[in-house]
C-alpha positions as CSV (number, residue, x, y, z in Angstrom):
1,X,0.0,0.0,0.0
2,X,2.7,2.1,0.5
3,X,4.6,1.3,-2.8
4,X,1.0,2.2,-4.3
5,X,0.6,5.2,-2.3
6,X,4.0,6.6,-3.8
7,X,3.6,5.6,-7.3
8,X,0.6,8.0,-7.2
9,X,1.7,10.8,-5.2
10,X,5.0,10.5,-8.2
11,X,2.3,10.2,-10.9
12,X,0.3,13.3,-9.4
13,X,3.6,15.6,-9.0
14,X,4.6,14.5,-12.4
15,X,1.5,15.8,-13.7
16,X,1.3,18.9,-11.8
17,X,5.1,19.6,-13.6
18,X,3.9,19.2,-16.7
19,X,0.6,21.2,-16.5
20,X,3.4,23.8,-14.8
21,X,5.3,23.7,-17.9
22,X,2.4,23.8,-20.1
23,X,1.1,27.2,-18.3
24,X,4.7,28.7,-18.4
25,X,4.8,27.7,-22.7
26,X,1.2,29.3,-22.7
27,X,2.3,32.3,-21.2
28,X,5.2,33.2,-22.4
29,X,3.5,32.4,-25.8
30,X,0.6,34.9,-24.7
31,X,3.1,37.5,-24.1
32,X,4.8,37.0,-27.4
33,X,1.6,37.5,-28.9
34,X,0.8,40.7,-27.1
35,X,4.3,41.9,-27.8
36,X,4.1,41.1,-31.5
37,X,0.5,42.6,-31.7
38,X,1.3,46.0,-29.8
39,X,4.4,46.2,-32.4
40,X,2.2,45.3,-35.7
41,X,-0.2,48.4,-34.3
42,X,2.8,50.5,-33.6
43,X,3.9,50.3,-37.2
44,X,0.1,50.5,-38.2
45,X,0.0,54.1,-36.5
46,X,3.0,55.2,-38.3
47,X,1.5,54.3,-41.6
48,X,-1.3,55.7,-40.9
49,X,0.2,59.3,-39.6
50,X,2.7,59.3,-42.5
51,X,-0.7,58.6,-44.8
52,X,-2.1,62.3,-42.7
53,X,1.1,63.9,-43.4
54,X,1.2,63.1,-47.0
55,X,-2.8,63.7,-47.8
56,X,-2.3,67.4,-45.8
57,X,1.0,68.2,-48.0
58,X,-1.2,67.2,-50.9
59,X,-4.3,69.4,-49.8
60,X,-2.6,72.2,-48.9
61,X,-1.5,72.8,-52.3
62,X,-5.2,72.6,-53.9
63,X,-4.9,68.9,-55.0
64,X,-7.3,66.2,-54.6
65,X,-6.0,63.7,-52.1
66,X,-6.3,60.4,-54.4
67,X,-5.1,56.8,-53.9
68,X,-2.4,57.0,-56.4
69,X,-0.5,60.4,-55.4
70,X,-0.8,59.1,-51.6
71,X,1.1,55.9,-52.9
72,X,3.4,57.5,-55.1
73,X,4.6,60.0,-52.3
74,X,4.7,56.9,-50.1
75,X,7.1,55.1,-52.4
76,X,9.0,58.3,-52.5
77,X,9.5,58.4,-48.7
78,X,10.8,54.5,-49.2
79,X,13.2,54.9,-52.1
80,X,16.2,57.0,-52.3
81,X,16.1,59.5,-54.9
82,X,14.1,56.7,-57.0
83,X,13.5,57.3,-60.8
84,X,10.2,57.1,-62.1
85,X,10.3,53.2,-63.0
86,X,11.5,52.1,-59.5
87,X,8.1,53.9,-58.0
88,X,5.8,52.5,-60.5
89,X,7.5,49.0,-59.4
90,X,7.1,50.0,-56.0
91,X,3.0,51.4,-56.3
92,X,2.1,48.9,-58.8
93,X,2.5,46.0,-56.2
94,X,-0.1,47.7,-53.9
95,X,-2.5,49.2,-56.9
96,X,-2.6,46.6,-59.5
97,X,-3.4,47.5,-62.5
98,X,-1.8,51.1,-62.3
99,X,-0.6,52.0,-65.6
100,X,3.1,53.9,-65.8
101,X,1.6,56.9,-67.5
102,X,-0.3,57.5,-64.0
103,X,2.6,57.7,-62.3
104,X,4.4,59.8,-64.9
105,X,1.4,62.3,-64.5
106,X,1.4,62.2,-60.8
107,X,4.9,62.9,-60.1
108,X,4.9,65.8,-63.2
109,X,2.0,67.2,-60.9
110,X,3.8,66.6,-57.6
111,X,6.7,68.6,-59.1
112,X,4.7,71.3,-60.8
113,X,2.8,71.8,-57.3
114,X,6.3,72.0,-55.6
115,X,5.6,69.0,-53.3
116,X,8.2,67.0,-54.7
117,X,11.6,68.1,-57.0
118,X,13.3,66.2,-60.0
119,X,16.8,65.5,-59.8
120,X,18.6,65.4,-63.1
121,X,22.0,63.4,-62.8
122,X,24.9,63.1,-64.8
123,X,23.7,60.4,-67.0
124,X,20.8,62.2,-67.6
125,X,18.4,59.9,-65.7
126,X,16.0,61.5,-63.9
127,X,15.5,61.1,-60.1
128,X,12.9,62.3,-57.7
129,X,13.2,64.0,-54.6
130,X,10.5,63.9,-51.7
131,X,12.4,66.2,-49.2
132,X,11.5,69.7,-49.1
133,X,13.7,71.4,-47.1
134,X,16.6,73.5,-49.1
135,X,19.8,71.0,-49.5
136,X,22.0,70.2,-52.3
137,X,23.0,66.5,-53.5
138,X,26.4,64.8,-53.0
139,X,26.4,62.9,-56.7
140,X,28.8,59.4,-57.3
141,X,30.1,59.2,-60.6
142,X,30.7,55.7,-60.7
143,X,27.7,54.4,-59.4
144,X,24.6,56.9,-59.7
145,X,24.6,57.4,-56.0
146,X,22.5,60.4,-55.0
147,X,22.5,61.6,-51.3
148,X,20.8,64.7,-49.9
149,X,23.5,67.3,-48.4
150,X,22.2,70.3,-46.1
151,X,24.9,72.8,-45.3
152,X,23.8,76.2,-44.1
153,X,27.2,77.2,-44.0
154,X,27.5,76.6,-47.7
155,X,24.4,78.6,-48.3
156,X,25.0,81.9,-46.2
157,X,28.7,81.7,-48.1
158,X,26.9,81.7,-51.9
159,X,24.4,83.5,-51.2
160,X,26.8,86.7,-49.7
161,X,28.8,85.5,-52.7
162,X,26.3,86.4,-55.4
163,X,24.9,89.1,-53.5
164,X,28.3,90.4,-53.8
165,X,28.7,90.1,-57.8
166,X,25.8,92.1,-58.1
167,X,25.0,90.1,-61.7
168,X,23.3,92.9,-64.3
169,X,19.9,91.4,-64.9
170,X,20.2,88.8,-62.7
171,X,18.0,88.3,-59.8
172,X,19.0,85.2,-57.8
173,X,16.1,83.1,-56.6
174,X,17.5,79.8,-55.3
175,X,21.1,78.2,-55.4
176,X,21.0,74.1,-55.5
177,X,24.4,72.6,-56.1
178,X,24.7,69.0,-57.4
179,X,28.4,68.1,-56.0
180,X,29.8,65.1,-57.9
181,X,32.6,63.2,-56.5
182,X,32.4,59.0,-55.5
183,X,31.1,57.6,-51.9
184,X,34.2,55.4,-50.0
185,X,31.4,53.3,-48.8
186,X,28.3,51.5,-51.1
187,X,25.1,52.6,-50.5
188,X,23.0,50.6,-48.1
């Protein structure tokens, strides 16, 4: 009876341990969950800000706020100085069916609204350029490379420079430099 007696007091703990491991696996698993779903919303909010920010900068400047501008700006914000092809790649996977042409027209109307510039490089490609603060671009000639360089230094010394030279008919508006030289390190 006592050999009996043990065997299911040993059977009972056993039991206990597992249903103790089982609870521990549960909740870890729960909190995983919970941790995973507060960062998915996280991101979610993001998107959804960015998607405010972009519709306002599109309202503001008298435009209807439309699926395809809010994508294209989104691919924009994405890409790096991205030519026209790589943003219909990138807006095409998320409107099908969205013809090239519609992004041509969107970003000539982004551009002509001032929301967005084009960047001309020395190959002749076009880029695009979704930031809209006053900056210059640092331009590799061996690989295309296009990165955005602010320098108010730079600017207050051109601008005193031109102001200077006093140019007869000239009236200087803006002064955007496109410095070409090569990056020691590939883009990432």
């Amino acid at each position: 009876m006592i050999f009996r007696n043990q065997t299911v007091q040993s059977h009972t703990s056993h039991q206990y341990e597992q249903r103790a491991k089982l609870t521990l696996f549960l909740l870890c698993n729960f909190y995983n969950l919970i941790f995973f779903i507060t960062f998915v919303l996280v991101q979610l909010r993001k998107i959804m800000e960015n998607i405010k920010t972009i519709a306002k900068n599109i309202s503001e400047k008298g435009l209807k706020v439309t699926p395809q501008r809010v994508a294209v700006m989104q691919a924009l914000y994405k890409l790096h100085h991205p030519r026209a092809e790589e943003i219909f790649r990138e807006v095409s996977a998320t409107i099908p069916g969205l013809s090239p042409t519609t992004v041509y027209n969107v970003l000539d109307i982004l551009v002509e609204k001032g929301i967005i510039r084009r960047v001309k490089t020395e190959t002749g490609g076009m880029r695009y350029d979704a930031v809209p603060d006053h900056h210059h671009h640092l331009y590799s000639t061996t690989n295309d490379r296009v990165e955005d360089y602010f320098d108010p230094e730079l600017d207050a010394l051109l601008t005193d420079y031109f102001s200077r030279k006093n140019i007869a008919g000239f009236r200087l508006q803006e002064i955007k430099l496109q410095i070409m030289g090569d990056f020691d390190e590939p883009q990432h």
